[in-house]
Residue frames as a rotation matrix with the C-alpha (Angstrom) as fourth column:
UNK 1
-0.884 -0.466 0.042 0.32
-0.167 0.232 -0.958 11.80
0.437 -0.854 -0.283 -19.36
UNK 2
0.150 0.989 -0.003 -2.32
0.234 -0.033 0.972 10.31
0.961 -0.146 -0.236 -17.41
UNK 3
-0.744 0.060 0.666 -3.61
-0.598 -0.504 -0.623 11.81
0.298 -0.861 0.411 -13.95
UNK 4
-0.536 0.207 -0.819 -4.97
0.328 0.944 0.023 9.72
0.778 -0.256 -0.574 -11.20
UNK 5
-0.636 0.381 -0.670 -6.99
0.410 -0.569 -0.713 12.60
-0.653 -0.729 0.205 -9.10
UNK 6
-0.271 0.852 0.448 -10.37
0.762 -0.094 0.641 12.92
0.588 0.515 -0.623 -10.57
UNK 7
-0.171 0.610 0.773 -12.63
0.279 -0.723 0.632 16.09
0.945 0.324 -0.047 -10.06
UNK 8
0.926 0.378 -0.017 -13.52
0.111 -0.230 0.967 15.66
0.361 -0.897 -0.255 -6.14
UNK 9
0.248 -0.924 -0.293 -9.86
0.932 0.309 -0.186 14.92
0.263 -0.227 0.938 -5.60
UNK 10
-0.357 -0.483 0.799 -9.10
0.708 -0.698 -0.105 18.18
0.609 0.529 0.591 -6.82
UNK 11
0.567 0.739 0.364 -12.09
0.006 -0.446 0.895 20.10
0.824 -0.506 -0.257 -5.20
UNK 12
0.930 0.090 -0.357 -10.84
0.320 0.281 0.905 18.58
0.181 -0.956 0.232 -1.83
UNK 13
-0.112 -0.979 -0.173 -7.09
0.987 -0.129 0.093 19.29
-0.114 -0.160 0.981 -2.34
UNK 14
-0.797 -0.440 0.413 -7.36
0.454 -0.888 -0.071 22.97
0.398 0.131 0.908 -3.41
UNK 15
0.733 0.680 0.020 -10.11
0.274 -0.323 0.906 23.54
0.622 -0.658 -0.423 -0.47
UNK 16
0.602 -0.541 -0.587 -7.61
0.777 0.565 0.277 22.17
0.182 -0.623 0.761 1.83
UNK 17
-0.666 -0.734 0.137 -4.64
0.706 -0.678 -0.203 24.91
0.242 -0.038 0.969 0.85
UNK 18
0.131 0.441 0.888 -7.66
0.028 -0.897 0.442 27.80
0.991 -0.033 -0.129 2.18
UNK 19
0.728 0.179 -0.662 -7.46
0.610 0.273 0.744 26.04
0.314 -0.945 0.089 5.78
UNK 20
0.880 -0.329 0.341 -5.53
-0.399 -0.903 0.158 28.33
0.256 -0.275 -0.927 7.90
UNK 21
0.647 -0.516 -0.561 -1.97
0.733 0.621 0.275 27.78
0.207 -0.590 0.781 9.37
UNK 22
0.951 -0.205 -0.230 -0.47
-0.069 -0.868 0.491 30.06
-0.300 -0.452 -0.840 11.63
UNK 23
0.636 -0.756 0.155 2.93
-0.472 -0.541 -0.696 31.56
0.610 0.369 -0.701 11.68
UNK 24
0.082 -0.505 0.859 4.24
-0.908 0.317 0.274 29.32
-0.410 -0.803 -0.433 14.47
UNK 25
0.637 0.719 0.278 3.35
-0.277 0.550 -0.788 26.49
-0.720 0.425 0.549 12.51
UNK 26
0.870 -0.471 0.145 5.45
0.254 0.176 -0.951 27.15
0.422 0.865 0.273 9.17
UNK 27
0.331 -0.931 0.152 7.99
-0.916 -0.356 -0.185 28.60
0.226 -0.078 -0.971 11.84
UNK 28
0.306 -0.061 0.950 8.37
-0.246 0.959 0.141 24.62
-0.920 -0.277 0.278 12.87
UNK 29
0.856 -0.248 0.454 9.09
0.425 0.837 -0.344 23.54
-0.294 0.487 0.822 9.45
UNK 30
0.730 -0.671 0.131 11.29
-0.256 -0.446 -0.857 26.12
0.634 0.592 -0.498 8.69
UNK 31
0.351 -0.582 0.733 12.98
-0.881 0.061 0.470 24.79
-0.318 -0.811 -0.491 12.29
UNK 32
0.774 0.290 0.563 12.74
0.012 0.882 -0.471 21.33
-0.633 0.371 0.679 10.44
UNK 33
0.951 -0.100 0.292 13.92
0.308 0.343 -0.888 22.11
-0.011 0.934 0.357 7.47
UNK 34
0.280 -0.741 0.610 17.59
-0.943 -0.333 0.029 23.99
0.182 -0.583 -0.792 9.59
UNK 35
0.223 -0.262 0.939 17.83
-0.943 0.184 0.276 20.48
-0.245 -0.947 -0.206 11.34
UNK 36
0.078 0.048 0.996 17.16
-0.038 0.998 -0.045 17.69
-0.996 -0.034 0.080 9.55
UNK 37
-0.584 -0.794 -0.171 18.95
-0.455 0.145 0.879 16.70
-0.673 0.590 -0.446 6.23
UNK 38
-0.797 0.147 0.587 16.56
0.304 0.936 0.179 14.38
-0.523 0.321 -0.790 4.90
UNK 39
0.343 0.937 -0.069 13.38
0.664 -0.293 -0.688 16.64
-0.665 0.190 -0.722 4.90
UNK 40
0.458 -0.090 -0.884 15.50
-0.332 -0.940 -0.076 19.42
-0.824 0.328 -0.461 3.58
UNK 41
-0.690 -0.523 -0.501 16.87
-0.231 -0.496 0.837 17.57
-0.686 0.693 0.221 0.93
UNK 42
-0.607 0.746 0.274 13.21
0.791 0.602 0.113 16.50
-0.081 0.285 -0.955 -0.24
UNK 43
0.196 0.190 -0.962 12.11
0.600 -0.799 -0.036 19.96
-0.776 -0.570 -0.271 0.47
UNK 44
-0.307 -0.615 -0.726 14.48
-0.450 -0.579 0.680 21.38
-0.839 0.535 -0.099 -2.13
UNK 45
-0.974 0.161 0.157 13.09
0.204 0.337 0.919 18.99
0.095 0.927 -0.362 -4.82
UNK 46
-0.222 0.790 -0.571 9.71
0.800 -0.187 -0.570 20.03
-0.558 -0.583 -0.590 -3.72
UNK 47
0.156 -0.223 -0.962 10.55
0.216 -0.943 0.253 23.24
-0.964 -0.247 -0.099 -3.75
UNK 48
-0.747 -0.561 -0.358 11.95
-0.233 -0.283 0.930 23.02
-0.623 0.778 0.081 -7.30
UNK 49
-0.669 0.626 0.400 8.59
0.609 0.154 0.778 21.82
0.425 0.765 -0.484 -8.81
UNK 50
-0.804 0.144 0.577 6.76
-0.268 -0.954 -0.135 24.56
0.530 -0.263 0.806 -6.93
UNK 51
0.367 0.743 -0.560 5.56
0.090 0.571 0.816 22.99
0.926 -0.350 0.143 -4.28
UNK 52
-0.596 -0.754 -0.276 7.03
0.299 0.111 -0.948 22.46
0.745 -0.647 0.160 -0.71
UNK 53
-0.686 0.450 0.572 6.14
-0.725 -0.497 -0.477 24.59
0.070 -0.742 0.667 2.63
UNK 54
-0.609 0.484 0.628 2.57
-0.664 0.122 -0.738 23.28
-0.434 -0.867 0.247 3.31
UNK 55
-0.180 0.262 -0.948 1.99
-0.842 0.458 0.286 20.95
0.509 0.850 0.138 0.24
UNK 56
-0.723 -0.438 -0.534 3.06
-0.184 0.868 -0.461 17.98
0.665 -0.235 -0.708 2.42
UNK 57
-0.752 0.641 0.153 -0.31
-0.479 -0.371 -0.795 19.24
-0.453 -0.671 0.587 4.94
UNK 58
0.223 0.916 -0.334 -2.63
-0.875 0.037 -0.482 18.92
-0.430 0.400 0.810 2.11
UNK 59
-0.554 -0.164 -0.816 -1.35
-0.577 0.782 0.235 15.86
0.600 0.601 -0.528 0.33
UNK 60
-0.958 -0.070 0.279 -1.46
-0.279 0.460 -0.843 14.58
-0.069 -0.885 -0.461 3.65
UNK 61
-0.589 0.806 -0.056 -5.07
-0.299 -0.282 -0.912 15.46
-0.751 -0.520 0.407 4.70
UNK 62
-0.112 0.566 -0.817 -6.58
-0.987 -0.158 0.026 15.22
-0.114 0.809 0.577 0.98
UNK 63
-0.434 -0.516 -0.738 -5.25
-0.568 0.793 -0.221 11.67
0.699 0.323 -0.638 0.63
UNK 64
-0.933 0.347 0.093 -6.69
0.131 0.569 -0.812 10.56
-0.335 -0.746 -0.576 4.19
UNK 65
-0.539 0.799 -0.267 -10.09
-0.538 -0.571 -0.620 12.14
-0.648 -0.190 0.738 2.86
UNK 66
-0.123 0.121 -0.985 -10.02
-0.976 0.163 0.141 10.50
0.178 0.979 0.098 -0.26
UNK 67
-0.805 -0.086 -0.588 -9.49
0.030 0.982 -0.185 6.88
0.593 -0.167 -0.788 1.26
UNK 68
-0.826 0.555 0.099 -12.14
-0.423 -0.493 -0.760 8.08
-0.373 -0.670 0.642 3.53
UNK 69
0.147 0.926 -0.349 -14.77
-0.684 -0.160 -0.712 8.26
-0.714 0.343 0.610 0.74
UNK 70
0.319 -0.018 0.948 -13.33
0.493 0.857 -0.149 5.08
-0.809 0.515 0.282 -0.89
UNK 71
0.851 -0.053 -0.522 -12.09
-0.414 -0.679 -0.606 7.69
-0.322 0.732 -0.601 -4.02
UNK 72
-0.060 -0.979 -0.196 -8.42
-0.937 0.123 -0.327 6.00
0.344 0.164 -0.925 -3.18
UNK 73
0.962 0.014 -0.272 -7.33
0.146 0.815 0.561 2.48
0.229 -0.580 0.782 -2.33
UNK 74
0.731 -0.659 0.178 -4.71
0.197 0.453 0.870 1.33
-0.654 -0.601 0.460 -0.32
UNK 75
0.032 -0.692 0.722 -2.30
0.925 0.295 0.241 1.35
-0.380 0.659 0.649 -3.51
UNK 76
0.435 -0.021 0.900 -3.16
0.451 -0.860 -0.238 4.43
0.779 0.509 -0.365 -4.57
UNK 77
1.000 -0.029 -0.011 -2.23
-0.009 -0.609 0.793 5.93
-0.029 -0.793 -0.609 -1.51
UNK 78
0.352 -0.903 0.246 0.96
0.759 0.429 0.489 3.86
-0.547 0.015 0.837 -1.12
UNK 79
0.165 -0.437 0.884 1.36
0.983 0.000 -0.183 5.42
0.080 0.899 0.430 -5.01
UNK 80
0.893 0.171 0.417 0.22
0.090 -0.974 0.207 9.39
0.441 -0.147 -0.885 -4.28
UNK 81
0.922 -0.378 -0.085 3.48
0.232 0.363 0.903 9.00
-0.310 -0.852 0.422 -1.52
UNK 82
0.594 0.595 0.542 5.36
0.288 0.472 -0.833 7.82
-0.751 0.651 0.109 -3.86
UNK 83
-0.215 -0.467 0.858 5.63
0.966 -0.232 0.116 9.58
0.145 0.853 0.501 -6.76
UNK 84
0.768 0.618 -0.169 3.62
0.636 -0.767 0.085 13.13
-0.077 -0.173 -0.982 -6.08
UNK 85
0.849 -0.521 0.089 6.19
-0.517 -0.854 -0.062 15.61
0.108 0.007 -0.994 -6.92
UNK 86
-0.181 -0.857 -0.483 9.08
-0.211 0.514 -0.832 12.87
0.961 -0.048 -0.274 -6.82
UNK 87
0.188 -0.150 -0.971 8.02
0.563 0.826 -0.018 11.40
0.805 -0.543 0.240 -3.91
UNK 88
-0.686 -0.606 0.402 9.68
0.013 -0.562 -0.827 14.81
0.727 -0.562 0.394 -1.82
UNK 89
-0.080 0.314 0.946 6.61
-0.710 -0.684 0.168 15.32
0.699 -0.659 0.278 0.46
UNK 90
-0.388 -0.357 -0.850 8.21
0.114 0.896 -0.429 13.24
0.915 -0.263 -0.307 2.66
UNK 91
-0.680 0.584 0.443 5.69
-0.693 -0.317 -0.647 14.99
-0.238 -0.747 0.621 5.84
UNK 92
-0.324 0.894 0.309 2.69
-0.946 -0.315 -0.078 13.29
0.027 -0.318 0.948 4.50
UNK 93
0.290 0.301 -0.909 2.59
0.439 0.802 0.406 9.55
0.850 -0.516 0.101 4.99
UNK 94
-0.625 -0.264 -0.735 3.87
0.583 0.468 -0.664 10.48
0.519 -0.843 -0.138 8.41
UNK 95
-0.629 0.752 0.195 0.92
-0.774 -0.629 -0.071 13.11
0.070 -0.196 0.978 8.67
UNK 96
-0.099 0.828 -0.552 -1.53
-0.845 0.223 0.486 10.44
0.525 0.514 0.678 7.19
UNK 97
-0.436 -0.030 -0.899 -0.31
0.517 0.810 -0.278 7.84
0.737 -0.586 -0.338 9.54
UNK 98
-0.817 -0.328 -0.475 -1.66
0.515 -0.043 -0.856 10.20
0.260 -0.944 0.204 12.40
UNK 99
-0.763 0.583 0.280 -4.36
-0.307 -0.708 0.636 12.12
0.569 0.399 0.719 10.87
UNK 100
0.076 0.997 0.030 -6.95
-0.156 -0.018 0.988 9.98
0.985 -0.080 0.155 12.32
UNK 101
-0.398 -0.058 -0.916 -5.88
0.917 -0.026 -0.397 10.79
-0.001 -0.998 0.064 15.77
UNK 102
-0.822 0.228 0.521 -7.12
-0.168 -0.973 0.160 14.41
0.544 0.044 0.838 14.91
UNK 103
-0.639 0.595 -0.487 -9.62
0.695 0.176 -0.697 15.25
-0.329 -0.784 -0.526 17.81
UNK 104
-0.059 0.766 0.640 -13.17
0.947 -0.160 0.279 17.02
0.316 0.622 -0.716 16.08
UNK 105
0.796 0.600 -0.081 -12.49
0.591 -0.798 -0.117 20.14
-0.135 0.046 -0.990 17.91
UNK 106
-0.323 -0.919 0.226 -8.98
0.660 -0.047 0.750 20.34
-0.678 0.391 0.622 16.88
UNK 107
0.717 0.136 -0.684 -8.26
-0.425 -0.692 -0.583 22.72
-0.553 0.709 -0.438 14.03
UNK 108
0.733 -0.663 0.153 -5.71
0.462 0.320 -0.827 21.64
0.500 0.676 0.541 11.47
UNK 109
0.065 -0.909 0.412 -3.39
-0.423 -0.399 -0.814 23.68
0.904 -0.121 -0.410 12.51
UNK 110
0.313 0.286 0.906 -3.73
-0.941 -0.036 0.336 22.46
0.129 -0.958 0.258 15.85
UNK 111
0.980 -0.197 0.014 -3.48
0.196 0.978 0.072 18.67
-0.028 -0.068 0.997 15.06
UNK 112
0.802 -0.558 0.213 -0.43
0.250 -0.010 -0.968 19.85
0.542 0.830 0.131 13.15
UNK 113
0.111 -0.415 0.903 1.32
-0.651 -0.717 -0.250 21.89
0.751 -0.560 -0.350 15.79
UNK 114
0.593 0.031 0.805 0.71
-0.738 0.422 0.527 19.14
-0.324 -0.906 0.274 18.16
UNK 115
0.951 -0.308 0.021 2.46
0.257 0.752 -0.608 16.98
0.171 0.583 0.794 15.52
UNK 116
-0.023 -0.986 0.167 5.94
0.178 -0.169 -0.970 18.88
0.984 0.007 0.179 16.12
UNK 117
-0.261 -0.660 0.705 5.45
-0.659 -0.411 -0.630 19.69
0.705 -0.629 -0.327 19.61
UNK 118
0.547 -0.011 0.837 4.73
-0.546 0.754 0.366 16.12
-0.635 -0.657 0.406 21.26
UNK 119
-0.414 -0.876 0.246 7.93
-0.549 0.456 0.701 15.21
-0.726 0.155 -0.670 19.13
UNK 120
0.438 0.403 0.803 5.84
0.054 0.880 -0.471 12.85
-0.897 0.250 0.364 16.42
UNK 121
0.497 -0.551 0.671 7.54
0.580 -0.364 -0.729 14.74
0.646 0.751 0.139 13.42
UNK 122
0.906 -0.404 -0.128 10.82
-0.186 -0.649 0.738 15.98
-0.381 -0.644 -0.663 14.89
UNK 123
0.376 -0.605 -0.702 14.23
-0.914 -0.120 -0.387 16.59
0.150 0.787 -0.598 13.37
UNK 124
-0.679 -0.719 -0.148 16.87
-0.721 0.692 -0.051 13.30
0.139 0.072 -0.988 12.83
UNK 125
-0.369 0.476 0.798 13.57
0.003 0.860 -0.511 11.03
-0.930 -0.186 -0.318 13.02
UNK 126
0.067 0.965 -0.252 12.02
-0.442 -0.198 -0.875 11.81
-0.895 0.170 0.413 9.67
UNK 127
-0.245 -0.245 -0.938 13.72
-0.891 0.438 0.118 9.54
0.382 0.865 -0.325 7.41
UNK 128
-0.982 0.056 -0.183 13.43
0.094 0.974 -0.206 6.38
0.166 -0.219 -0.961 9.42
UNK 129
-0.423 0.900 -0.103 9.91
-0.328 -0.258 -0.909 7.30
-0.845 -0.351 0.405 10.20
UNK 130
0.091 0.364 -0.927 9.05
-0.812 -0.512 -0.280 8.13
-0.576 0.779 0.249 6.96
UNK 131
-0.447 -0.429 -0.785 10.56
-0.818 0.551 0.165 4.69
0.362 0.716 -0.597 5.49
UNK 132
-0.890 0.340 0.304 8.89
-0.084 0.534 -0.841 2.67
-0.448 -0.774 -0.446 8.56
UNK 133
0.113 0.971 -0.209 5.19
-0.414 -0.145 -0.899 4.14
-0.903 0.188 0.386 7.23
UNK 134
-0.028 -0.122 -0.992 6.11
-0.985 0.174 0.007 3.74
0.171 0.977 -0.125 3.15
UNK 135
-0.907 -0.355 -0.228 7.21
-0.400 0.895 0.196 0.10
0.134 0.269 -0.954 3.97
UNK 136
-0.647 0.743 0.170 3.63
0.144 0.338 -0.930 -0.33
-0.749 -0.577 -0.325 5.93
UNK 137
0.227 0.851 -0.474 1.56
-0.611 -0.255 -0.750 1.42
-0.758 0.460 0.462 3.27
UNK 138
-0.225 0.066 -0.972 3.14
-0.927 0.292 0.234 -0.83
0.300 0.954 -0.004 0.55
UNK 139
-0.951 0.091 0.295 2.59
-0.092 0.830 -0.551 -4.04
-0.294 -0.551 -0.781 2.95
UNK 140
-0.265 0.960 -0.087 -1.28
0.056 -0.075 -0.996 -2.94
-0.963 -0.269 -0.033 2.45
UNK 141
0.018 0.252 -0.967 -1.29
-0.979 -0.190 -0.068 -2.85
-0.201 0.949 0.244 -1.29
């Protein structure tokens, strides 16, 4: 099998999972994952390759970094989306579509939190979202 995340990739993704995130935070997805059908059943496949909860953070965040430093293109991204774990972490194109609104004295968790509570990731939107961004990120490939 070949793997498309090379050495810094890594580095950067399994920094990423040290970044704090509070208990109010994962209580939001867990409010998510109660409300909305779509995330939860992506969630559950997630979930079933041991992944899930705050994977969809770091994909997110690792992926914007990576295109950052030119590591990813446009396709790759599109791909990471995708396929990553079947495709389930259906949070992080719509994370990755917002990421670079993150204000410099933000914290992650902070951007994040502001992500569920000015409604941008909120239940019964996160399939049509989600399909809205995918269709954009493959437009760019």
């Amino acid at each position: 099998k070949q793997y498309r995340i090379n050495f810094i990739q890594v580095y950067i993704h399994e920094n990423l999972h040290r970044l704090y995130l509070s208990k109010s935070l994962i209580d939001k997805l867990d409010e998510l994952y109660e409300n909305d059908s779509f995330y939860r059943k992506n969630e559950d496949v997630a979930q079933k390759h041991g992944e899930g909860k705050n994977e969809a953070f770091i994909v997110a965040a690792e992926t914007y970094i990576s295109r950052k430093l030119g590591l990813k293109t446009d396709r790759e991204v599109y791909q990471e989306f995708d396929e990553y774990v079947e495709g389930s972490l259906v949070l992080s194109p719509i994370i990755y579509q917002y990421i670079s609104n993150k204000k410099g004295k933000d914290s992650f968790n902070d951007f994040l939190l502001n992500l569920f509570e000015k409604k941008y990731i909120k239940a019964g939107s996160v399939e049509k979202q989600y399909n809205e961004i995918m269709r954009k990120l493959k437009n760019n490939t």
